[in-house]
VODREN-719531 format. One record per residue: residue in one letter; x, y, z of N, C-alpha, C in turn. Coordinates in pm, whole numbers, plus 32768, in hexadecimal, padded with zeros to 4 digits. Layout:
AXYZXYZXYZ...
***
This chain:
X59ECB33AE95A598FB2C8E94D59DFB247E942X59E6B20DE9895A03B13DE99B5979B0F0E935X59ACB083E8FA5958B045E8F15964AF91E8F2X5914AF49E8F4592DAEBEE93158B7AE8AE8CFX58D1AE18E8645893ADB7E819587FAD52E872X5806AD26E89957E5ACB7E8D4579FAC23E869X57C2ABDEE85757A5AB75E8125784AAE1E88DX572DAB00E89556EFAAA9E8D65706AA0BE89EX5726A997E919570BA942E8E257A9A900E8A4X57D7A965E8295835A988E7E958C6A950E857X58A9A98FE8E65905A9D4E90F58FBA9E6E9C3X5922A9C6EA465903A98EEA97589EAA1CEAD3X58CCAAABEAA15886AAFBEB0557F1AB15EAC3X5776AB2DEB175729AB3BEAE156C0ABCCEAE9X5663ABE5EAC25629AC4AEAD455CDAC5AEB85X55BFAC00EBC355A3AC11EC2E5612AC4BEC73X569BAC13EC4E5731AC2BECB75734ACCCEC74X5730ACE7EBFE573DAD6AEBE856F3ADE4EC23X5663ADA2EC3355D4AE0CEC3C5603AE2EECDEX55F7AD96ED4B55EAADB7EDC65682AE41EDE0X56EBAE0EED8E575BAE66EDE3572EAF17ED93X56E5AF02ED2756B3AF87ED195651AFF3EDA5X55EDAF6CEDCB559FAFB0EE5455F7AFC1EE8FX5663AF84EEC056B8AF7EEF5756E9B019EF8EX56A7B054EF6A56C1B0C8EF96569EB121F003X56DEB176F07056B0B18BF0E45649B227F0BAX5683B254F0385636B2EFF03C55E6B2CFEFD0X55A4B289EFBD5550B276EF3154DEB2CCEF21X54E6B301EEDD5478B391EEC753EEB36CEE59X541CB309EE0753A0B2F4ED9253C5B284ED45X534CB227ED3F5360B1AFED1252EFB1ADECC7X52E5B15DEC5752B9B159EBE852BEB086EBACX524CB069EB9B525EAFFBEB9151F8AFD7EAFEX5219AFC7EA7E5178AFB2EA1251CAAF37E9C9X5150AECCE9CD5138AE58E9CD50E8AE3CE942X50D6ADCAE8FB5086AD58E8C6502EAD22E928X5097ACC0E97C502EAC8BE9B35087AC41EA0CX5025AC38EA705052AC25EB03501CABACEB7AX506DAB64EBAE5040AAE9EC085064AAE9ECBEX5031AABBECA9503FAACBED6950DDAA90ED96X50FDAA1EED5F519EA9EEED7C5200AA58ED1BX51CCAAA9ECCB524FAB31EC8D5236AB85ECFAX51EBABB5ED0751BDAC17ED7B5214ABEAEDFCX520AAB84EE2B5255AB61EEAE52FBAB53EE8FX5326AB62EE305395AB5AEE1253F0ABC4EE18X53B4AC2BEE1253DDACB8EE25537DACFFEE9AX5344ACCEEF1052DAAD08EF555333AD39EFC8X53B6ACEAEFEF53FDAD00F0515451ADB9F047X545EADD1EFB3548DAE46EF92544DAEC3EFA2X53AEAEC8EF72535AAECCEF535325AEFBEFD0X52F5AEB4F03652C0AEBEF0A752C8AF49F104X537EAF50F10C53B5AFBEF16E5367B06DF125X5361B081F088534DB0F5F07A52CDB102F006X528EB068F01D51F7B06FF01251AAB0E6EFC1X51A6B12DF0305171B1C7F01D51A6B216EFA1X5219B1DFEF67524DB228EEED5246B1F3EE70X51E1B16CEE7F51E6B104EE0A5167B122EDD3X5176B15FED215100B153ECEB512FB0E0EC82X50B2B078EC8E50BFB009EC4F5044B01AEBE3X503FAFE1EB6A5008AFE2EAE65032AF6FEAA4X4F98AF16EAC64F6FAE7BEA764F34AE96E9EEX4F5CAE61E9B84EE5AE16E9424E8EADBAE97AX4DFAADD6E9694DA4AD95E9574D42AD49E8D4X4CF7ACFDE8EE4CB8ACA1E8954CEAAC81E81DX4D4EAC2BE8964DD2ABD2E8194DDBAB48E820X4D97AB23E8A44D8BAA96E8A94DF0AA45E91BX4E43AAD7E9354EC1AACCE9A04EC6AAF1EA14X4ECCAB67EA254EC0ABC2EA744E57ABCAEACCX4E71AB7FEB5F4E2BAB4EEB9E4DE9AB74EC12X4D4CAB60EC494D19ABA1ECDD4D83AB71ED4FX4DBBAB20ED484E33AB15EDF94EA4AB61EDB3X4EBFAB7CED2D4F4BABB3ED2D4EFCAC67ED41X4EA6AC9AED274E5EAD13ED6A4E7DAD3DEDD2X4E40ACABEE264E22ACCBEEB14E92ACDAEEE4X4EFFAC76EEE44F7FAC95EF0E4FC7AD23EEFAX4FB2AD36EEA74FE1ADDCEE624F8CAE2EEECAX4F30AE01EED94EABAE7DEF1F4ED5AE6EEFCDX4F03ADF2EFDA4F27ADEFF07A4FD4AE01F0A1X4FF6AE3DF024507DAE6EF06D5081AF00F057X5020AF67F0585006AFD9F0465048B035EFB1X502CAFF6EF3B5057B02DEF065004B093EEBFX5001B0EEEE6C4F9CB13BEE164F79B0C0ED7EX4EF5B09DED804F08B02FED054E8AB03EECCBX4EB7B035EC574E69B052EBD64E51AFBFEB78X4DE1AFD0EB594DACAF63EADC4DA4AFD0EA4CX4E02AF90E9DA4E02AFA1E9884DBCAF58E930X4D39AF74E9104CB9AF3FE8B94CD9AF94E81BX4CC7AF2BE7B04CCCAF73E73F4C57AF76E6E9X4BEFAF15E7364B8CAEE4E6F54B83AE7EE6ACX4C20AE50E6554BEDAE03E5F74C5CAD87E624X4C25AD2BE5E84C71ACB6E6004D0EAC8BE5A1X4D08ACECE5424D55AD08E4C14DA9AD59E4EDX4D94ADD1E56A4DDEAE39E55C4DFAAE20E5EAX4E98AE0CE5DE4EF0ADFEE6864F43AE72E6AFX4F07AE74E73E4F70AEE1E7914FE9AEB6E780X5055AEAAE73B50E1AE6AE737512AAEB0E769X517CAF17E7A251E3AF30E7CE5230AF2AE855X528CAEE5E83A52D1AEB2E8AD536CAF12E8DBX533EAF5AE9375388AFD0E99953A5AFB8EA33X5414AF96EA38543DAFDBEAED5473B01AEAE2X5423B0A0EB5F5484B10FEB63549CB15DEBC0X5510B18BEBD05500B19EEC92554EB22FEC9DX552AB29BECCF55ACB2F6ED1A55A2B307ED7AX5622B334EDC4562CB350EE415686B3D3EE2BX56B6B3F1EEAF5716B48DEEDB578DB48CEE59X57ABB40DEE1E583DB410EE0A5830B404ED59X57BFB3B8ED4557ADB380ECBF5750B335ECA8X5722B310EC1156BCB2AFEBCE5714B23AEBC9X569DB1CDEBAA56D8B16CEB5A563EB140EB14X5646B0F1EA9755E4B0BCEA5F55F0B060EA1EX55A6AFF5EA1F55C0AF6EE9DB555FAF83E977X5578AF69E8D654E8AF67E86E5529AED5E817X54BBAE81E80B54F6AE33E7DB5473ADC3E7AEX547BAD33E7C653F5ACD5E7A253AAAC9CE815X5415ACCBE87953B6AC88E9225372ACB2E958X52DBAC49E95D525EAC71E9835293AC60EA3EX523FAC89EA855246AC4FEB155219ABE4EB39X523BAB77EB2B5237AB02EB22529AAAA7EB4BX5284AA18EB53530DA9DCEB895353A9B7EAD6X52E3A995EAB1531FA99AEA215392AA15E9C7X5363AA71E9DC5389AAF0E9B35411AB44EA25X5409AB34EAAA5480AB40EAFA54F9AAC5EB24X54CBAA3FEAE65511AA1DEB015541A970EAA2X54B5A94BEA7A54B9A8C9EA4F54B7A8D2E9B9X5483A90DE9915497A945E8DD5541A961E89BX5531A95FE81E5592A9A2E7C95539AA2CE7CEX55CBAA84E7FB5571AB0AE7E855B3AB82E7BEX55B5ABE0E781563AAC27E7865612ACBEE79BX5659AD06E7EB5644ADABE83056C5ADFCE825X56B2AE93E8665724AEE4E82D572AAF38E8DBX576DAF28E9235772AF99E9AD57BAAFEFE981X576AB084E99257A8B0EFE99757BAB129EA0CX585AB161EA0E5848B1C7EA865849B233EA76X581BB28DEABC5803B2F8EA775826B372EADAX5858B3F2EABC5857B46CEB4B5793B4B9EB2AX57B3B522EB7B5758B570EB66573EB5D3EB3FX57CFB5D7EAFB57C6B67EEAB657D8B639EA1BX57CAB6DFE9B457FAB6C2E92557BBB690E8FBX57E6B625E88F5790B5E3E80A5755B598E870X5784B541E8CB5741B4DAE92856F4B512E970X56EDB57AE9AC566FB5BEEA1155F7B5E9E9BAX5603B608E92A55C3B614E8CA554FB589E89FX557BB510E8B9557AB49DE8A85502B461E918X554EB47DE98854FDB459E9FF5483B48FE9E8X5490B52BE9CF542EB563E9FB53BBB568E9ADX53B4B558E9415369B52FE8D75325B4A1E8CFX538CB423E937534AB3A9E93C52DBB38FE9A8X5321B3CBEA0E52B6B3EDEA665213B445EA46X5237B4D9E9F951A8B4ECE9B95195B4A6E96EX5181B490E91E5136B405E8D050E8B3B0E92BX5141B375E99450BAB30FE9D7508DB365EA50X5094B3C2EA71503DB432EADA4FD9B46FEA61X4FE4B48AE9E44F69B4B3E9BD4F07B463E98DX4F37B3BBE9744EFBB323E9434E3DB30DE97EX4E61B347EA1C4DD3B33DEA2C4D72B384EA04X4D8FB423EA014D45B49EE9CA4D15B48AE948X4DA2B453E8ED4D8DB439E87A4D63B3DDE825X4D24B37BE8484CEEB301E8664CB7B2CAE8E4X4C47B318E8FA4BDFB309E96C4B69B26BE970X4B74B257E8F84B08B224E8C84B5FB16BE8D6X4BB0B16BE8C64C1AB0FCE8B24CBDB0E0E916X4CB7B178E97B4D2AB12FE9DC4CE3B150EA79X4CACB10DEACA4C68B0D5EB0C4CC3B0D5EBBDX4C9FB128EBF44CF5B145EC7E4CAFB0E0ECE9X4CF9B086ED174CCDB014ED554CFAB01BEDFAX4C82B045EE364C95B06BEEAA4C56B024EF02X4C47AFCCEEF34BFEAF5EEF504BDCAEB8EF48X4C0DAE69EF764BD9ADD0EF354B15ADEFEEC9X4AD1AE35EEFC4A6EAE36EEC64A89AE3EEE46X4ADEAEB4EE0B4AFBAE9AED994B2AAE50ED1BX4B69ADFBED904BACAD95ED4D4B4EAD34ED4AX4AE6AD0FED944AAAACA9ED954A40ACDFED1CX4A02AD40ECC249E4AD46EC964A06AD65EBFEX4A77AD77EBFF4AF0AD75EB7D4AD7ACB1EB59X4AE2AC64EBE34B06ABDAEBE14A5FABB5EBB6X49F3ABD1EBE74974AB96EBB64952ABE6EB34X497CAC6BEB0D4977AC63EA5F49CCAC15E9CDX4A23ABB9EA2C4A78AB69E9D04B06ABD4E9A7X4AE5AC5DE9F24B91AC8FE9BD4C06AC63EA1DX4BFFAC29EA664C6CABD5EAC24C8AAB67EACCX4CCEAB24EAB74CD6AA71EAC84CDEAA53EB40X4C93A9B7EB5A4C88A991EBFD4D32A952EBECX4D81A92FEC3F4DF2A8B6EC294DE4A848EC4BX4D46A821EC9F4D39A7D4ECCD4CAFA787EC6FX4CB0A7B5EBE54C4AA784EB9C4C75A7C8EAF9X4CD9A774EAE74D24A774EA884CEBA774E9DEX4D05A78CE98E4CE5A7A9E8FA4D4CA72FE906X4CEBA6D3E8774D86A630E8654DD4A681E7F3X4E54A634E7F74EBAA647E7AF4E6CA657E705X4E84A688E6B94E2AA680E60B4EAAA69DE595X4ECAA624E58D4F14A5EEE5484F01A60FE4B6X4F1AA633E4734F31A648E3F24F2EA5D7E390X4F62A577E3934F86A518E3354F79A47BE3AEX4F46A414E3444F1AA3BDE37C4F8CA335E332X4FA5A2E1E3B35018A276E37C4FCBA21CE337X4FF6A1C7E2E44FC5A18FE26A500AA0E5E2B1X4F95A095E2C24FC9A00BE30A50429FADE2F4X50919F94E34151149F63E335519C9FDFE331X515CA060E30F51DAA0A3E2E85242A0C2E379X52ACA0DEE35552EEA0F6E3C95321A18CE3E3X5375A1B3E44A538FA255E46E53F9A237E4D5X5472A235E4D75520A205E5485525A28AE550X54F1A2FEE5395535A39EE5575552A3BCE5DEX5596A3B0E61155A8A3B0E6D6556FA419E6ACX5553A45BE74E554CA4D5E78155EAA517E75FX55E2A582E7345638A5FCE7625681A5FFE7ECX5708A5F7E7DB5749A5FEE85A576DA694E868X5745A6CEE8BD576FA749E8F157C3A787E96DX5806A7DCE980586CA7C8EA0F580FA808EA96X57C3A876EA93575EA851EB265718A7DBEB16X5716A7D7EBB35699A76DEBDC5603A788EBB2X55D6A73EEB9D554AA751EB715511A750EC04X549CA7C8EC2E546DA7A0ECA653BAA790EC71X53B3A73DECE7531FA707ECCF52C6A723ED7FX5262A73FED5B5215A76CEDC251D9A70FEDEFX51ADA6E8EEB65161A65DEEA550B6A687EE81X5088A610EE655008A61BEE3F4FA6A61EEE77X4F42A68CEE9B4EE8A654EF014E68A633EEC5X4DFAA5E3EF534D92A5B4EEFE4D22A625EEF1X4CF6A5F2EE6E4C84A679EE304C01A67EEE94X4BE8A71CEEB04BA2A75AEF064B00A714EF1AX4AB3A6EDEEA34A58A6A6EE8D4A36A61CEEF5X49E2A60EEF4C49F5A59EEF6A49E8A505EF45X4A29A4B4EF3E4A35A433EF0F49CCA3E2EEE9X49C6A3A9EE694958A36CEE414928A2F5EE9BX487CA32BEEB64873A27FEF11489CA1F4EECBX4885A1B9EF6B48CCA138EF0F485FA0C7EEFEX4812A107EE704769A0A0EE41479BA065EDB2X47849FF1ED9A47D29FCCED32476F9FFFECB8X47D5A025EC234782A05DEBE047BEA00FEB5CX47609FECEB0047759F8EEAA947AB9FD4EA55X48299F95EA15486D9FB4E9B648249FADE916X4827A03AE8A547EE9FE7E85048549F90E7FFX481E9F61E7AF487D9EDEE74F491B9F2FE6DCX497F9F11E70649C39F52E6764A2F9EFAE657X4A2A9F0EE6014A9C9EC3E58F4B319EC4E5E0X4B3F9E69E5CB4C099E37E61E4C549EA8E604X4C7E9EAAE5844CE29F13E5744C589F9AE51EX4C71A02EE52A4C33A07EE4C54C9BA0E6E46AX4CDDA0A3E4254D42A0FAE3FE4D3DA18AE3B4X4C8BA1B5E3E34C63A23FE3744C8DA2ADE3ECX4CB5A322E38B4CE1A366E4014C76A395E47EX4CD4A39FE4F54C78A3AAE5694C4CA442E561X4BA7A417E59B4B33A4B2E5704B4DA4BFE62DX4BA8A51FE63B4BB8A569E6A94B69A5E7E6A4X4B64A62EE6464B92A6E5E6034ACAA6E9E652X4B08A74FE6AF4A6CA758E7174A45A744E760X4AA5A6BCE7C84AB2A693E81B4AEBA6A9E89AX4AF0A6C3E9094B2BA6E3E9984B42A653E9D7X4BAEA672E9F74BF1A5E0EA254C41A609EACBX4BF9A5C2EB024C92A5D6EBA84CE9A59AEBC0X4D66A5F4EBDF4DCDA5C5EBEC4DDCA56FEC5BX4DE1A4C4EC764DD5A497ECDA4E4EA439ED0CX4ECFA436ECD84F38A409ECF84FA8A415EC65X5000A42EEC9D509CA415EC4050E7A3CFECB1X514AA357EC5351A7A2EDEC6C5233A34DECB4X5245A2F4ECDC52F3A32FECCF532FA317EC76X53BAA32DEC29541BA2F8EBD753D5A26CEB96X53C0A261EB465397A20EEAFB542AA190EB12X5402A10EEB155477A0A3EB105479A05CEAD7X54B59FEEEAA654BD9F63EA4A54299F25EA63X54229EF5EB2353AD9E89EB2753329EF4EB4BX53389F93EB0B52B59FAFEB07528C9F69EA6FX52F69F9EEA3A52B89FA2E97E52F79F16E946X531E9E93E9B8531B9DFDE98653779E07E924X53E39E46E93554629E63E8E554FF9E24E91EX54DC9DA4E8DD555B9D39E94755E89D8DE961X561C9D4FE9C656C09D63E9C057009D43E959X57529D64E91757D79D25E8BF58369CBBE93EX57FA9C19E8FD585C9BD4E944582C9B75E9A8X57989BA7E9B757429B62EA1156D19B13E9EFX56AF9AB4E9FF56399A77E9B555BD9A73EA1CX558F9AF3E9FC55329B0CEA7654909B31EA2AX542B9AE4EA84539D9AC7EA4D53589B6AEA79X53489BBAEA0952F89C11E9EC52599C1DEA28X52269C3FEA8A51C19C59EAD951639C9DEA90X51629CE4EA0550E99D1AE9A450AD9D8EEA0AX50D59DB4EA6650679DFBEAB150FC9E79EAFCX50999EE6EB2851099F4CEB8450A19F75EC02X50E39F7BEC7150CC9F80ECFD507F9FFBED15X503BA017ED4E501BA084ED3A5003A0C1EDE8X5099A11EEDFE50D7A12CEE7F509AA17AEE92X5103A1ACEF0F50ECA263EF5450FCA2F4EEE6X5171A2BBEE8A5198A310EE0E51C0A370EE43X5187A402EE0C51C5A46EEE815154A4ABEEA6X50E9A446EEAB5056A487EF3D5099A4CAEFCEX5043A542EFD25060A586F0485065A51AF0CEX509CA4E8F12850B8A477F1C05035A4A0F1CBX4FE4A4D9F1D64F52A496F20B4EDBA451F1EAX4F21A434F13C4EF8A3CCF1104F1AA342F124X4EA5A301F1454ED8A247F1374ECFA212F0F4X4F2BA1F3F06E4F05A1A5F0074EFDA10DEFECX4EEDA0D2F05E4EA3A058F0774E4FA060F094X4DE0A0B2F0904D46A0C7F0964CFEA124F012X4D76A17FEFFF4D64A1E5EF9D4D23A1EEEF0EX4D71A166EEFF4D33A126EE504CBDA0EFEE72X4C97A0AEEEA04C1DA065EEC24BB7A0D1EEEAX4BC1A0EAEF4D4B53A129EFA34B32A1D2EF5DX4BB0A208EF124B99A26EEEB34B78A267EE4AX4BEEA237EE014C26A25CED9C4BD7A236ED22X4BBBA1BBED614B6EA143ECDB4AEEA125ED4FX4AA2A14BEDC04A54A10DEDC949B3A112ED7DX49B0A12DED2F496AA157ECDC495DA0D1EC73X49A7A090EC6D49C9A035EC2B49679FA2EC36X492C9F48EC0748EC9EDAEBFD49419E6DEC50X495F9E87ECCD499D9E20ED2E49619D7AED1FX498D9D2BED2C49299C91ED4448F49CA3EDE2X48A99C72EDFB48649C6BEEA248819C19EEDBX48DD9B79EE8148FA9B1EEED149519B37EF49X496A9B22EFA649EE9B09EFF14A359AD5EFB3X4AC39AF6EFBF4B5E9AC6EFA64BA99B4EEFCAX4C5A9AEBEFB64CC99B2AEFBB4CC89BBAEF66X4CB39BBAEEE84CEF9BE5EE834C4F9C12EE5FX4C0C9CB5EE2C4BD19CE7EDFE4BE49D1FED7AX4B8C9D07ED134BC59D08EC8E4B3A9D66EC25X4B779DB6EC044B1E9E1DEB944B4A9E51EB22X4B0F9E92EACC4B509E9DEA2C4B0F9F28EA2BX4B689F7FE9F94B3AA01CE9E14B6EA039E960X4B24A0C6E91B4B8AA101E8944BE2A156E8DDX4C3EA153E8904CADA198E8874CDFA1E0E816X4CE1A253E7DB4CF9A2A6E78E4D7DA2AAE7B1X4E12A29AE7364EA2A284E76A4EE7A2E4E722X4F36A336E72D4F9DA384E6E7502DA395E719X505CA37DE6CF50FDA354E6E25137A3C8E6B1X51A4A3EFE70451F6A497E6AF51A6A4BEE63AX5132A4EBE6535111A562E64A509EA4FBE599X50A2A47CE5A05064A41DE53E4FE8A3E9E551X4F8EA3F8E51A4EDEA3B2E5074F1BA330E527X4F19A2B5E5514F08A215E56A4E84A1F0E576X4E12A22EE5674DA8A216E5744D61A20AE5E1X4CFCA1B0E5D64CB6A15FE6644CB5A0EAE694X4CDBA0A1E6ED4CBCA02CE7034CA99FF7E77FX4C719F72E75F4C089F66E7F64C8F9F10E837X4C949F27E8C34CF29F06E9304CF59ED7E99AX4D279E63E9E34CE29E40EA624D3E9E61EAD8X4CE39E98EB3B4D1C9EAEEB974D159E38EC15X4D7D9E12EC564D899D94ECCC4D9C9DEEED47X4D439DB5EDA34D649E06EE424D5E9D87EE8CX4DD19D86EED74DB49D2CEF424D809D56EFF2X4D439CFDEFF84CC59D37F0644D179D2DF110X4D829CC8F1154D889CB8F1944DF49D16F1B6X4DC69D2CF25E4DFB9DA0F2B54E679D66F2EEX4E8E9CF5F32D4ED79C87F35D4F419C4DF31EX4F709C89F2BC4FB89C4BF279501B9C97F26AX50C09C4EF25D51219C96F26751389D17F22EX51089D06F1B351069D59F12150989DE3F15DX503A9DA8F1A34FF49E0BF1E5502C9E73F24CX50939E1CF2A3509A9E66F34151559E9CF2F8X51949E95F29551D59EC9F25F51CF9F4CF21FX51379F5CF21F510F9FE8F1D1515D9FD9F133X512E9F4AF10A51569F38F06750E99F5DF029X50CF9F3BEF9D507E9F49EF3D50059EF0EF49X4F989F1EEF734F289EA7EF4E4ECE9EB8EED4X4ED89F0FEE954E9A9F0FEE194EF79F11ED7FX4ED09EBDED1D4F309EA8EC734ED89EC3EC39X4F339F15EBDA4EB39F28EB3A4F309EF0EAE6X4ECA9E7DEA9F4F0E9E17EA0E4F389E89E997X4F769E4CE9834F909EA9E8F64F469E53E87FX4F4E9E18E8844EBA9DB8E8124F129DE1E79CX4EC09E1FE70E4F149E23E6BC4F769EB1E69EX4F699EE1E70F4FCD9F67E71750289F3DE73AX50659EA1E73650FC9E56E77851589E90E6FDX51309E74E69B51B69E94E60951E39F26E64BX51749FABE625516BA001E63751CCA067E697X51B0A035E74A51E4A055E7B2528F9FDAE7B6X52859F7EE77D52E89F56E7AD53839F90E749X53A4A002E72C53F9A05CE6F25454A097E743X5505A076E7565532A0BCE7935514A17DE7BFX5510A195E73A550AA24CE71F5496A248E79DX543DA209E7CD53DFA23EE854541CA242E8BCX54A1A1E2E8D854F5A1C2E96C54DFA25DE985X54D7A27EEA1854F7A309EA165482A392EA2CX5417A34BE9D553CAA3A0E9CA535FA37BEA5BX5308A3CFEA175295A3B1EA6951D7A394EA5DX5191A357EA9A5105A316EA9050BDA392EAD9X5055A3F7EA944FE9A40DEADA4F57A3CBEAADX4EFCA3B3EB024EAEA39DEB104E4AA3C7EB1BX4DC9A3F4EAC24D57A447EAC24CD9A418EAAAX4C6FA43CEAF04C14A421EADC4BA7A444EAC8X4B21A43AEA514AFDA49CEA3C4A80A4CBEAAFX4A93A55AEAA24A28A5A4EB004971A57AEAF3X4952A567EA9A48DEA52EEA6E48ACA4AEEA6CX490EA452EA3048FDA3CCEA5F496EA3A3EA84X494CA36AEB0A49B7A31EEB4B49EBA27AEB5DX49B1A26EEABE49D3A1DDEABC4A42A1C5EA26X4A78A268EA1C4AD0A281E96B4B2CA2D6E9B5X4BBEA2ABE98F4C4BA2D4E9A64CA1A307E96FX4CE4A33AE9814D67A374E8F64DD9A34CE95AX4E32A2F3E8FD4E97A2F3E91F4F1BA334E8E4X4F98A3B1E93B5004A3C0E8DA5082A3ADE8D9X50D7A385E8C65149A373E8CD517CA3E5E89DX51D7A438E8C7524EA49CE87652A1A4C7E8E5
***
């Protein structure tokens, strides 16, 4: 028996570099995959391995966790694997165990450790795992063979709660009883603790030695709110009580790129340069067949109490629900600027035609520890005139 500590994060190799060279195998006889919880960009991360011996992959999700998602299913379901929903019933009680495990003609190997299938969990997390290698005889063939029954008798033995998913139908109805998460109609971030006005937080992000990878974003399946103006009701400038998300469905409708100085109005050292209060609101990393010089407007916010006058510059005020690494900031009302003309350099450049002010979220956002990070953008499923904004 070999064995290999993976410390994710820690340390440049990660559990994806470990898992895939575990598949890479030409005689692979039995694969074994049990999960927490699972996303469509972890899934594609290992799908290339995955793919060639399909037919030998029994995969085992946790379900109704809030994670574990209908496209990360389907993906699983369209690369032929054997896949199972692990239902426990309760919202208290999680499928947790995290196993890869593979043999072929020559030998096992098995990874047990904290990584869900996820991009978080294979690759962007602190995470830490144990690869075993293993033969097939002796204490180790003893080992195998015992791990393998266990999840070949999981369904028999739990009929009622592990769920053989043999068709999108299934999944689509796992997804309309609430045991699947959409990814494209997001639960908001629910923050724990709420910042207390003026206080501050410099904690950078965590530097880690992989790259963090990020998936681009596409737009949510739902079609786009018409564009009838709908009156905002009245709210207070700043609401510093914590934000009542907890119940809410929110869509994921854009993340920034790399966060920079003149998003978050955070001068140069050395430069005496006039602070713009506002951040651009680009391409970010929208899938290319989005145009986000039409996108904010005609999507995103049209829902919004536009003026009817003609002009340059179109101007509206929405809530915004804000949380910063992982912090309540409350609510506050925000204006968004679109500029209208097509003709214009800034236009035929494919620049930015729409800003959201930072109003009194300027103290707030303007903090080095954000350089770096990143802005998503959500909005809620119910009313489309209330936002969450997050930075982390």
């Amino acid at each position: 028996m070999t064995k290999e500590l993976i410390l994710q994060g820690l340390t440049a190799r990660t559990h994806v570099d470990a898992i895939n060279e575990m598949f890479a195998v030409d005689d692979l006889a039995r694969a074994i995959i049990s999960v927490a919880f699972v996303s469509e960009s972890g899934v594609n991360l290992l799908a290339d391995k995955i793919a060639p011996h399909a037919n030998k992959f029994a995969v085992f999700a946790g379900i109704r966790n809030e994670i574990t998602s209908a496209q990360a299913m389907r993906r699983l379901l369209s690369l032929g694997v054997s896949l199972y929903a692990v239902d426990t019933g309760s919202r208290t009680l999680i499928f947790h165990p995290k196993i890869y495990y593979v043999r072929s003609g020559e030998g096992a190997a098995i990874s047990v450790g904290s990584a869900n299938l996820t991009l978080g969990g294979l690759n962007n997390n602190v995470e830490a795992g144990v690869v075993l290698k293993l033969t097939l005889d002796g204490a180790d063939g003893v080992l195998l063979s015992g791990l393998e029954s266990q999840f070949d008798e999981l369904l028999a033995t739990h009929p009622e709660n592990v769920i053989a998913i043999a068709s999108e139908k299934v999944i689509d109805d796992l997804l309309a009883s609430g045991r699947l998460a959409d990814e494209a109609s997001m639960l908001p971030p629910r923050p724990t603790t709420t910042a207390k006005p003026g206080s501050a937080d410099p904690t950078p992000r965590m530097k880690l030695q992989p790259k963090a990878i990020r998936s681009t974003i596409k737009k949510p399946q739902a079609p786009a709110v018409p564009m009838v103006p709908v009156l905002a009701t009245a709210q207070p400038a700043v609401n510093t009580v914590a934000t009542p998300t907890t119940g809410v469905n929110y869509d994921l409708l854009w993340v920034s790129k790399a966060l920079e100085r003149r998003d978050l109005n955070i001068p140069v050292p050395g430069y005496n340069t006039n602070a713009t209060g506002s951040i651009n609101l680009d391409k970010g990393i929208m899938e290319d067949d989005v145009d986000h010089r039409h996108y904010f407007r005609e999507e995103v916010f049209s829902a919004l109490d536009w003026p009817t006058q003609p002009g340059q510059v179109d101007t509206a005020t929405a809530t915004f629900a804000v949380t910063i690494k992982g912090v309540d900031h409350g609510t506050h009302e925000l204006t968004v600027r679109h500029t209208t003309s097509t003709t214009s350099k800034t236009y035929k450049q494919r620049n930015a035609m729409t800003r959201l002010s930072w109003g009194g979220l300027k103290a707030a956002v303007g903090d080095a520890s954000l350089l770096g990070r990143h802005m998503a953008l959500y909005r809620d499923s119910a009313d489309p005139t209330r936002f969450m904004l997050e930075i982390d």
